[in-house]
MOPAC internal coordinates of N, CA, C and O (Angstrom, degrees):
PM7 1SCF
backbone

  N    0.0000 0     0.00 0     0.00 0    0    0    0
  C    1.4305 1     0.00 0     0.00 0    1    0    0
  C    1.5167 1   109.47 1     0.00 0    2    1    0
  O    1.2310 1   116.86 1   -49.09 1    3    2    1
  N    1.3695 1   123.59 1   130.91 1    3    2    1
  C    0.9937 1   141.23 1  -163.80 1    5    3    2
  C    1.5651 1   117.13 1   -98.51 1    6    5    3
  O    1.2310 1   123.52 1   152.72 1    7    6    5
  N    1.6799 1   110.86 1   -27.28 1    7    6    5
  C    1.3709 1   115.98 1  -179.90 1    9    7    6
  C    1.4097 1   110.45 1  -170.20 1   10    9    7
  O    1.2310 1   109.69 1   -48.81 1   11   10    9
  N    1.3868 1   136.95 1   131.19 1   11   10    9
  C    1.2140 1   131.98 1   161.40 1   13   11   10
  C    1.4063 1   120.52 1   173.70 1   14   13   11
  O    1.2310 1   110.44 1    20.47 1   15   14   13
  N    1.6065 1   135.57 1  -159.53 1   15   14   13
  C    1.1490 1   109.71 1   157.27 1   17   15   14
  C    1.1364 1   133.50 1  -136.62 1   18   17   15
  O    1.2310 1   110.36 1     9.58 1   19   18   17
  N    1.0696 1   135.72 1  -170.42 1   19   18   17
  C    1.3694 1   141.93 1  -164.62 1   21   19   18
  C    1.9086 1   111.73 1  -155.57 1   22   21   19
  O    1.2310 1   131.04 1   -21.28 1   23   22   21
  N    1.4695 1    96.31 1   158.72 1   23   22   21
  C    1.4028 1   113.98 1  -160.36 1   25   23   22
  C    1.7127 1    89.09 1  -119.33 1   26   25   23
  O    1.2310 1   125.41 1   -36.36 1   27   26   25
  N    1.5319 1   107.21 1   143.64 1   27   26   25
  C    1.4674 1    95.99 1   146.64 1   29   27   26
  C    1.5884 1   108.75 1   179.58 1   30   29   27
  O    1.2310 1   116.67 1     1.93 1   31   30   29
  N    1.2819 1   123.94 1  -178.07 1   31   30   29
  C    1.4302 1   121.77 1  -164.85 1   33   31   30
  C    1.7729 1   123.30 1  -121.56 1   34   33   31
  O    1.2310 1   125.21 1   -66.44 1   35   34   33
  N    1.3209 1   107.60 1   113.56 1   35   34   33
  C    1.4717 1    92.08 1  -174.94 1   37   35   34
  C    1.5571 1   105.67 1   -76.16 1   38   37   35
  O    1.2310 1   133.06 1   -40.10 1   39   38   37
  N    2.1210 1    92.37 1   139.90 1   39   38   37
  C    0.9766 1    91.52 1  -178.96 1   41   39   38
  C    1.7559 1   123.12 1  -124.32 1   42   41   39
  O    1.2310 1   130.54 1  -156.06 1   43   42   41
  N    1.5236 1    97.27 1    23.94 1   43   42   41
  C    1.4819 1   111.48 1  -179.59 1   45   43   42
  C    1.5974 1    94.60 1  -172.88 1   46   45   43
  O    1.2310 1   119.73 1   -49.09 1   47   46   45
  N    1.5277 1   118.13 1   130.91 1   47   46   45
  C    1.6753 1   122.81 1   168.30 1   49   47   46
  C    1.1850 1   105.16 1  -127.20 1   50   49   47
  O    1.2310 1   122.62 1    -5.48 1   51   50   49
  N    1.4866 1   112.59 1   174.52 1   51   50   49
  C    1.7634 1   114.11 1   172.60 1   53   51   50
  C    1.4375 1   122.45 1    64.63 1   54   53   51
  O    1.2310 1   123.85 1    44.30 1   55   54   53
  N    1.0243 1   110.22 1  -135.70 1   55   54   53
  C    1.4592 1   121.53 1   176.17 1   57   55   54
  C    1.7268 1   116.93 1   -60.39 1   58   57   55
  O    1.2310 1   127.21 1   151.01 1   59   58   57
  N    1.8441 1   103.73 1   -28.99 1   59   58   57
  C    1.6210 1   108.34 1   178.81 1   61   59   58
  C    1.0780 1   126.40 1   -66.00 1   62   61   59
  O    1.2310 1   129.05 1   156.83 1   63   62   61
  N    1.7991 1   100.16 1   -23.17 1   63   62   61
  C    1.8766 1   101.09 1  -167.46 1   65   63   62
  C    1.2959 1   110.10 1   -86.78 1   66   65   63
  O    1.2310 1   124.84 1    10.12 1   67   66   65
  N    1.0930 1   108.31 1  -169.88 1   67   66   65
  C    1.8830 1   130.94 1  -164.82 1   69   67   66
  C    1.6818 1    81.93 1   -81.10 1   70   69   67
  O    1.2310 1    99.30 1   164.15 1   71   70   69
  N    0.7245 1   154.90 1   -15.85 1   71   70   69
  C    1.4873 1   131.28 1  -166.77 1   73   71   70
  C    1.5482 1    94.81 1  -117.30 1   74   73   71
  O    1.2310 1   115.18 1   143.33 1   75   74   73
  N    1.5393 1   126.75 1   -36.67 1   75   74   73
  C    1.3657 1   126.71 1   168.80 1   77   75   74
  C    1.7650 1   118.45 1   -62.78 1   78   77   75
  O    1.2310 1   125.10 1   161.59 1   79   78   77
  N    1.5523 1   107.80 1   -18.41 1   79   78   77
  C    1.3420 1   105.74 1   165.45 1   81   79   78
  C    1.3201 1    88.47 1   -77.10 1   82   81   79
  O    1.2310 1   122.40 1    69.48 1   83   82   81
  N    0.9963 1   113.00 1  -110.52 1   83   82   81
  C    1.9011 1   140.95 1  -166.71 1   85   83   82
  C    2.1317 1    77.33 1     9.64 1   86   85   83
  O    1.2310 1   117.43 1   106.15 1   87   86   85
  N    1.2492 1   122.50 1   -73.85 1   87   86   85
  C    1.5065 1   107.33 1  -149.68 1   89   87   86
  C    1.3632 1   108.94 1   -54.33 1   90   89   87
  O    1.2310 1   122.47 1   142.76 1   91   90   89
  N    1.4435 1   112.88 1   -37.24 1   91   90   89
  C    1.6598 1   124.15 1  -153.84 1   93   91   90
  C    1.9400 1    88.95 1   -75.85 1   94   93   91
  O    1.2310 1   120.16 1   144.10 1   95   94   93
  N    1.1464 1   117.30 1   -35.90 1   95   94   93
  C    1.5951 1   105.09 1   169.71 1   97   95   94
  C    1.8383 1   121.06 1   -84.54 1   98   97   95
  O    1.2310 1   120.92 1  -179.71 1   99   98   97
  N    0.9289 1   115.84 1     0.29 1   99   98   97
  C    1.3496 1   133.51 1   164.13 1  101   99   98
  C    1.4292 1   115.89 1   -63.44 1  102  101   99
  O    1.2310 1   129.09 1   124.68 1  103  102  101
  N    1.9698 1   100.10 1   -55.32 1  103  102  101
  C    1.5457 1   116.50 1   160.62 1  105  103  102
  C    1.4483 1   131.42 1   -54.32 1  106  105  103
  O    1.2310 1   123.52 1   160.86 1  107  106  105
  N    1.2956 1   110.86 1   -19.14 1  107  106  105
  C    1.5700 1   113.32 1   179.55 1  109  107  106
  C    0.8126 1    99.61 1  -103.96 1  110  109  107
  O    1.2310 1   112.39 1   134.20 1  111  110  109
  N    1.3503 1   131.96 1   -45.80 1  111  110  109
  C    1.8578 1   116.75 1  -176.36 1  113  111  110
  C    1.4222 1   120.31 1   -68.68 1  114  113  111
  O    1.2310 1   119.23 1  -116.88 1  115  114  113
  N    1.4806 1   119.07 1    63.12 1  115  114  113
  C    1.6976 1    93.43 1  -159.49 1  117  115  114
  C    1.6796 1    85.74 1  -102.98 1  118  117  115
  O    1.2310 1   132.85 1    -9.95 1  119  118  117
  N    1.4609 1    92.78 1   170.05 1  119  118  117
  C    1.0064 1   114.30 1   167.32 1  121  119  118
  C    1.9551 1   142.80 1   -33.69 1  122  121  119
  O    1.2310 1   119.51 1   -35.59 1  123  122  121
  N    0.9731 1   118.55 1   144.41 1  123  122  121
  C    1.3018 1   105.38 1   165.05 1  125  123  122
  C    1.3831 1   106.75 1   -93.10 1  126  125  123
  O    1.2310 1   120.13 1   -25.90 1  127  126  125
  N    1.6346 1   117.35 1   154.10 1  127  126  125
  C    1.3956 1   113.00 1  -176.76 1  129  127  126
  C    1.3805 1    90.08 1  -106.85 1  130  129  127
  O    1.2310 1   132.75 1     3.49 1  131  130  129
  N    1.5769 1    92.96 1  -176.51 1  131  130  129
  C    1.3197 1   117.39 1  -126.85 1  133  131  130
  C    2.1554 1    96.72 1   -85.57 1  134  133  131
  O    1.2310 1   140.77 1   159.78 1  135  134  133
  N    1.6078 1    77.29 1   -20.22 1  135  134  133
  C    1.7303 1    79.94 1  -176.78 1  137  135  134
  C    1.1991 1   115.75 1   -47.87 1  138  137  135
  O    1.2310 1   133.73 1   110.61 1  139  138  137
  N    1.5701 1    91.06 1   -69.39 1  139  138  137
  C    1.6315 1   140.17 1  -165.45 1  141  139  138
  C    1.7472 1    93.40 1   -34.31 1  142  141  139
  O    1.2310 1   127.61 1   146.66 1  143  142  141
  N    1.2181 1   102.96 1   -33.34 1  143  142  141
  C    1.6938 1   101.20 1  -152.56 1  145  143  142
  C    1.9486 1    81.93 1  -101.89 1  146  145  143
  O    1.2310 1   109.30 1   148.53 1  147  146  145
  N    1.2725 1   137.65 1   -31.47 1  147  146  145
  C    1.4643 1   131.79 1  -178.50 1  149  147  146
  C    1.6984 1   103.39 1   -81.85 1  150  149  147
  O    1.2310 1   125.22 1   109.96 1  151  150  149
  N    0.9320 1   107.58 1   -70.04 1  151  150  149
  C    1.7172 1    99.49 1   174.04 1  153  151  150
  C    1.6707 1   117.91 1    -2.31 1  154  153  151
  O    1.2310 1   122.47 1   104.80 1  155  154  153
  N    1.1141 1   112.87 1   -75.20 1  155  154  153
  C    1.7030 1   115.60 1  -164.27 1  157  155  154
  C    1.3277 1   104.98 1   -73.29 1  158  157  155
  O    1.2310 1   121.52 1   140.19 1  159  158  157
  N    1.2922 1   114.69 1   -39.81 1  159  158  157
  C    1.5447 1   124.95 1  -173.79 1  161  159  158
  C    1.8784 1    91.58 1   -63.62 1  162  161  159
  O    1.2310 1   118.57 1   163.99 1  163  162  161
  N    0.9688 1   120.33 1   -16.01 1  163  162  161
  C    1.8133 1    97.97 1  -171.62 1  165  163  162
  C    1.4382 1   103.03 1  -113.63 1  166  165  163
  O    1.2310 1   123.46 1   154.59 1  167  166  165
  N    1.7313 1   110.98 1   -25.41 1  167  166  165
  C    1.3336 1   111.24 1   159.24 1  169  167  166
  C    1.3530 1   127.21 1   -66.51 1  170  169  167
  O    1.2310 1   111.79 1   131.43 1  171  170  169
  N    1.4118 1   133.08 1   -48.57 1  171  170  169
  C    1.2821 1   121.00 1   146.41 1  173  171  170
  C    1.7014 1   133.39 1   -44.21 1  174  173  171
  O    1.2310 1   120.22 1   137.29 1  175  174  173
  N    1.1062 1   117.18 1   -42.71 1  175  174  173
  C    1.9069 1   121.35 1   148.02 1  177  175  174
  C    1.3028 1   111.39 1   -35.77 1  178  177  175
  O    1.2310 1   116.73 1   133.95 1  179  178  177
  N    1.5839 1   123.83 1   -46.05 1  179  178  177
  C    1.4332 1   115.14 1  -168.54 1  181  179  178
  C    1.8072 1   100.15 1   -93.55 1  182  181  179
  O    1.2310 1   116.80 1   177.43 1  183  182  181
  N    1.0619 1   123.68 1    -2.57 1  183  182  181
  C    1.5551 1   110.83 1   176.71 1  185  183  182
  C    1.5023 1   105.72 1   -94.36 1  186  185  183
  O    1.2310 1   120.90 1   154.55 1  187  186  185
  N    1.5197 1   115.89 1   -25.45 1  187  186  185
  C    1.0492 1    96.05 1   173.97 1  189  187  186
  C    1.3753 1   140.71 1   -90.32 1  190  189  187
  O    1.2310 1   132.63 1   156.33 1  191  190  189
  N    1.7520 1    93.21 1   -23.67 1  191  190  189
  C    2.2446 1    89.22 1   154.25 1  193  191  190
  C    1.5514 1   107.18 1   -61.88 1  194  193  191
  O    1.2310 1   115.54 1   142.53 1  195  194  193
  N    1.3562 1   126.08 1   -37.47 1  195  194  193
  C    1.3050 1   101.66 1   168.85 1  197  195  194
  C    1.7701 1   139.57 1   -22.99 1  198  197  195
  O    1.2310 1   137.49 1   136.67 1  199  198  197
  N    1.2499 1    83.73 1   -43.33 1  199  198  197
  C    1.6228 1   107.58 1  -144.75 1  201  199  198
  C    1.5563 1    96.89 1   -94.36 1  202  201  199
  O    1.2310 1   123.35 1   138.48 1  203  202  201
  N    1.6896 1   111.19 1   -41.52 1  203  202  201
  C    1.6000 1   125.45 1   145.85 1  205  203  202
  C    1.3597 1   114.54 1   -35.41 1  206  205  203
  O    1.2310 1   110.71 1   113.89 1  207  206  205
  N    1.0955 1   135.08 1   -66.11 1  207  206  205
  C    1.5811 1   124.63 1  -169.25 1  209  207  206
  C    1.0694 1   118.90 1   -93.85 1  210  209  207
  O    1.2310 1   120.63 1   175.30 1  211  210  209
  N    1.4652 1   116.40 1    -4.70 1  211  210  209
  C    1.3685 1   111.71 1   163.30 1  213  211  210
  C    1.6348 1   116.33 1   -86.89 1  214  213  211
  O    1.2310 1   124.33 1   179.41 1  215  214  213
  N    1.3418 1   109.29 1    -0.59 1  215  214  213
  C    1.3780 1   113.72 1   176.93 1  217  215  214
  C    1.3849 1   114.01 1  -111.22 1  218  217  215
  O    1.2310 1   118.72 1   151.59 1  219  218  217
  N    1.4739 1   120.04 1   -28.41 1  219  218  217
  C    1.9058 1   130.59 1   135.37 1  221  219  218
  C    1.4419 1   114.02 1   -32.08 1  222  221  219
  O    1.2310 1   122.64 1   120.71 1  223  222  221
  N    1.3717 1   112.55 1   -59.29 1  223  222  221
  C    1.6289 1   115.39 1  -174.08 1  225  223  222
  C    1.4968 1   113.12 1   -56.00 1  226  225  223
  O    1.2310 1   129.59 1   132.85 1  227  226  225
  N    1.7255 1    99.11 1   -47.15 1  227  226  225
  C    1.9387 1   103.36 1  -147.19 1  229  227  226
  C    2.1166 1    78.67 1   -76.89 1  230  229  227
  O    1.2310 1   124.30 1   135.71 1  231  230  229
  N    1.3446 1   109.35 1   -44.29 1  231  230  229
  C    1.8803 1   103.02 1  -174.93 1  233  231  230
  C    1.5358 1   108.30 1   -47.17 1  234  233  231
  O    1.2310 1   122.51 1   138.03 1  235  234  233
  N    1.3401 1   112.80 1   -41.97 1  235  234  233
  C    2.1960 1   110.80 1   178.00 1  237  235  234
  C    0.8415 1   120.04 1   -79.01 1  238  237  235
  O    1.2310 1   112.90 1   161.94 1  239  238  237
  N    1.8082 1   131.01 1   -18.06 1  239  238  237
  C    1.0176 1   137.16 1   143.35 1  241  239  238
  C    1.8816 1   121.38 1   -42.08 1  242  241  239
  O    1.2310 1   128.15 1   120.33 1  243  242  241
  N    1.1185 1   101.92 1   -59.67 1  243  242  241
  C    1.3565 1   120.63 1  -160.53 1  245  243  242
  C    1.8761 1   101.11 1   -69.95 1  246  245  243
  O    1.2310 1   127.54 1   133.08 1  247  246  245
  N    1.5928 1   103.10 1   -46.92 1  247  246  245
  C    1.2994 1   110.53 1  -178.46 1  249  247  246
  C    1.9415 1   112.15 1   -66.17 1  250  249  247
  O    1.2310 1   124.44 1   138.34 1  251  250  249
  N    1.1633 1   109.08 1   -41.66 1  251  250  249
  C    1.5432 1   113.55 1   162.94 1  253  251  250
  C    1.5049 1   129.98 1   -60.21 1  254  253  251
  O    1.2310 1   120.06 1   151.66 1  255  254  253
  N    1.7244 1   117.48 1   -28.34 1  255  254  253
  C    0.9634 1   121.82 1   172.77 1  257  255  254
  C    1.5686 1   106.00 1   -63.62 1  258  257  255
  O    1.2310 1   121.97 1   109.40 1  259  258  257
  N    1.5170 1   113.83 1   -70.60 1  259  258  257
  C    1.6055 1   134.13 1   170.98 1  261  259  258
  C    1.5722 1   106.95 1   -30.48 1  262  261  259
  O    1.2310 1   107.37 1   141.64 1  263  262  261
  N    1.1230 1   141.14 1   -38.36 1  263  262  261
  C    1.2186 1   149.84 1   172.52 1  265  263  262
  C    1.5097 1   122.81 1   -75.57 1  266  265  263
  O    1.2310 1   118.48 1   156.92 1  267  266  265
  N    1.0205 1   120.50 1   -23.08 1  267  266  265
  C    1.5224 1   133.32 1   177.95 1  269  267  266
  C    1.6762 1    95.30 1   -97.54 1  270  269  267
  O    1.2310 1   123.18 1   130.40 1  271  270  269
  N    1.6122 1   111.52 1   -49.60 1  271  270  269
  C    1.6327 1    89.33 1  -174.02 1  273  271  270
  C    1.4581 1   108.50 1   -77.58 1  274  273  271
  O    1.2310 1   106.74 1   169.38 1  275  274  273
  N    1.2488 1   142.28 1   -10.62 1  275  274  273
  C    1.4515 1   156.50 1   178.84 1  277  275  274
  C    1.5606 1    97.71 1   -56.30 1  278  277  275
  O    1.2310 1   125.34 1   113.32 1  279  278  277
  N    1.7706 1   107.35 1   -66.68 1  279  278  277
  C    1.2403 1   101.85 1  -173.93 1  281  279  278
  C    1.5929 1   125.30 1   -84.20 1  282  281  279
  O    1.2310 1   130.40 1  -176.54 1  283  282  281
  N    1.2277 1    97.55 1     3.46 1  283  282  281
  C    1.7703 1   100.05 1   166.02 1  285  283  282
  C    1.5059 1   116.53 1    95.63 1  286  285  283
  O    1.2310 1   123.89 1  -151.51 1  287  286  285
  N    0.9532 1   110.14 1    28.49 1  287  286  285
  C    1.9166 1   114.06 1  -137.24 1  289  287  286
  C    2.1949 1    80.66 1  -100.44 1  290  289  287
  O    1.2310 1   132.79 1   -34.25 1  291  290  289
  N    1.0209 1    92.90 1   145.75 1  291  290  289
  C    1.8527 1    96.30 1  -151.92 1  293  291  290
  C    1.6507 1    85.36 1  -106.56 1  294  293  291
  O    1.2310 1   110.78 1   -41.00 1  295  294  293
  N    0.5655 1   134.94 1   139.00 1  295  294  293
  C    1.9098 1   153.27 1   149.31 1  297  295  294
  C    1.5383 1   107.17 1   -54.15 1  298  297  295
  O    1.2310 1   114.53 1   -61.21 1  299  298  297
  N    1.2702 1   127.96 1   118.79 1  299  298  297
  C    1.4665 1   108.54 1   146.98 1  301  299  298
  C    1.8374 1   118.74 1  -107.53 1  302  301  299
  O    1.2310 1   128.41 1   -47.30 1  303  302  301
  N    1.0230 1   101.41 1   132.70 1  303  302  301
  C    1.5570 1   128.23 1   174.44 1  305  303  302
  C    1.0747 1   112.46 1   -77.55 1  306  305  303
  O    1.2310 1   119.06 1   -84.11 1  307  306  305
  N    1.6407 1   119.40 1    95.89 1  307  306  305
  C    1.3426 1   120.81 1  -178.55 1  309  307  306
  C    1.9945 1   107.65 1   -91.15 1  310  309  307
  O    1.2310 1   128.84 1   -26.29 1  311  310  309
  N    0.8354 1   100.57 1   153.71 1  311  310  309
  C    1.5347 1   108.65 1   178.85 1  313  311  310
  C    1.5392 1   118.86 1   -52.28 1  314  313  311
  O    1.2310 1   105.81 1   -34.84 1  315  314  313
  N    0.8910 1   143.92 1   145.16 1  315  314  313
  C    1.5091 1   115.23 1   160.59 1  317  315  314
  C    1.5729 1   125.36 1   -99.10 1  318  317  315
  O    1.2310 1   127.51 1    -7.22 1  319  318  317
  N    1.0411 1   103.15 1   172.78 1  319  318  317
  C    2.0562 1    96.64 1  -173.03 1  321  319  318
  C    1.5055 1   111.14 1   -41.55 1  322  321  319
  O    1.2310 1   120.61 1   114.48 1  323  322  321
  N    0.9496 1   116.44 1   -65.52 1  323  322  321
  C    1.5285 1   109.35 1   173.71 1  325  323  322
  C    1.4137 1   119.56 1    -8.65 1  326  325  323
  O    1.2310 1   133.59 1   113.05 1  327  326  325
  N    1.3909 1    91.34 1   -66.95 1  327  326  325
  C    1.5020 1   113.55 1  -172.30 1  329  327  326
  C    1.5579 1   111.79 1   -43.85 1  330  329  327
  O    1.2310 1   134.26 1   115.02 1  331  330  329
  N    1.1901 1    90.03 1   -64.98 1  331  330  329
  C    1.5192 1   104.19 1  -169.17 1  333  331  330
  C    1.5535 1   114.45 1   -65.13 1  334  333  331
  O    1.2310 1   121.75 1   137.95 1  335  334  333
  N    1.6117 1   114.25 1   -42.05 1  335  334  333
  C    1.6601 1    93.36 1   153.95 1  337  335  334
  C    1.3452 1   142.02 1   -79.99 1  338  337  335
  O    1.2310 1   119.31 1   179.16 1  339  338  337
  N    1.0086 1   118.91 1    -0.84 1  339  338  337
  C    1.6128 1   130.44 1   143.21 1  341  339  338
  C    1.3025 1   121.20 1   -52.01 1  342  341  339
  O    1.2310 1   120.18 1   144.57 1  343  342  341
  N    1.5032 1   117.26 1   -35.43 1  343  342  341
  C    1.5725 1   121.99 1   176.41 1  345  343  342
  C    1.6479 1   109.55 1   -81.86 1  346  345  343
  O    1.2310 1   125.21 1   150.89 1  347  346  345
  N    1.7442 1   107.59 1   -29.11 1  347  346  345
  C    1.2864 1   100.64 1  -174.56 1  349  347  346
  C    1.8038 1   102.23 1   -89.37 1  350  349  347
  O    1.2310 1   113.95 1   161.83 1  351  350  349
  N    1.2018 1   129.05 1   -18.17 1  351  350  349
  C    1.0104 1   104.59 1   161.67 1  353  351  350
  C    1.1489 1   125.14 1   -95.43 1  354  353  351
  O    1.2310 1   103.81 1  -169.67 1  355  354  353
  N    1.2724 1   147.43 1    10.33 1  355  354  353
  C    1.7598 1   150.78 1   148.83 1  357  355  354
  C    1.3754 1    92.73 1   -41.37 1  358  357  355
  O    1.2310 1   114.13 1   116.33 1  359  358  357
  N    1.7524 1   128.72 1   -63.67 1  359  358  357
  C    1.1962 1   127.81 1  -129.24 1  361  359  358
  C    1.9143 1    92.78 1   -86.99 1  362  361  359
  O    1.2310 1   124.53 1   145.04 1  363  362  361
  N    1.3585 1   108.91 1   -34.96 1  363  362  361
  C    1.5093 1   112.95 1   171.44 1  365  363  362
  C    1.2851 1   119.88 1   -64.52 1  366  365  363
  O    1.2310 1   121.20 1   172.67 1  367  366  365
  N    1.1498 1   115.32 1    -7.33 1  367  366  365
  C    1.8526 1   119.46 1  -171.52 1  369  367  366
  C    1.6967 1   107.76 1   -84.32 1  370  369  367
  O    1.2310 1   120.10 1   180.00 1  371  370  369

């Protein structure tokens, strides 16, 4: 039909109709922003190099210790000041 007319009855406007639903659920589903969603993702990134070099560190630690007692390598224990002026005054007394 090319032209003529027609009668008819509204039977939902605004917020009632099919297009006032469709928006009003558009409004509740919104989005998460952009933070919300970067935040954890970089906080979890940063616990886990954490957790990396503290497990890098304690292994070069551990491997250097094992290597020094392997090769026998002796510590010397020097006195500390205390010590030593306690010895220098015994010997002055």
């Amino acid at each position: 039909m090319k032209h003529g007319e027609m009668s008819g009855v509204a039977t939902a406007t605004g917020m009632n109709s099919h297009f006032g639903k469709t928006a009003h659920l558009v409004e509740q589903a919104r989005a998460v922003p952009h933070f919300r969603w970067a935040v954890p993702r970089i906080g979890n990134f940063l616990i886990l190099v954490t957790i990396g070099w503290g497990l890098l560190i304690g292994l070069a630690a551990y491997a250097l210790v094992s290597f020094v007692v392997a090769s026998g390598v002796k510590f010397a224990v020097y006195p500390s000041f205390d010590h030593c002026a306690a010895r220098q005054a015994h010997h002055l007394a």
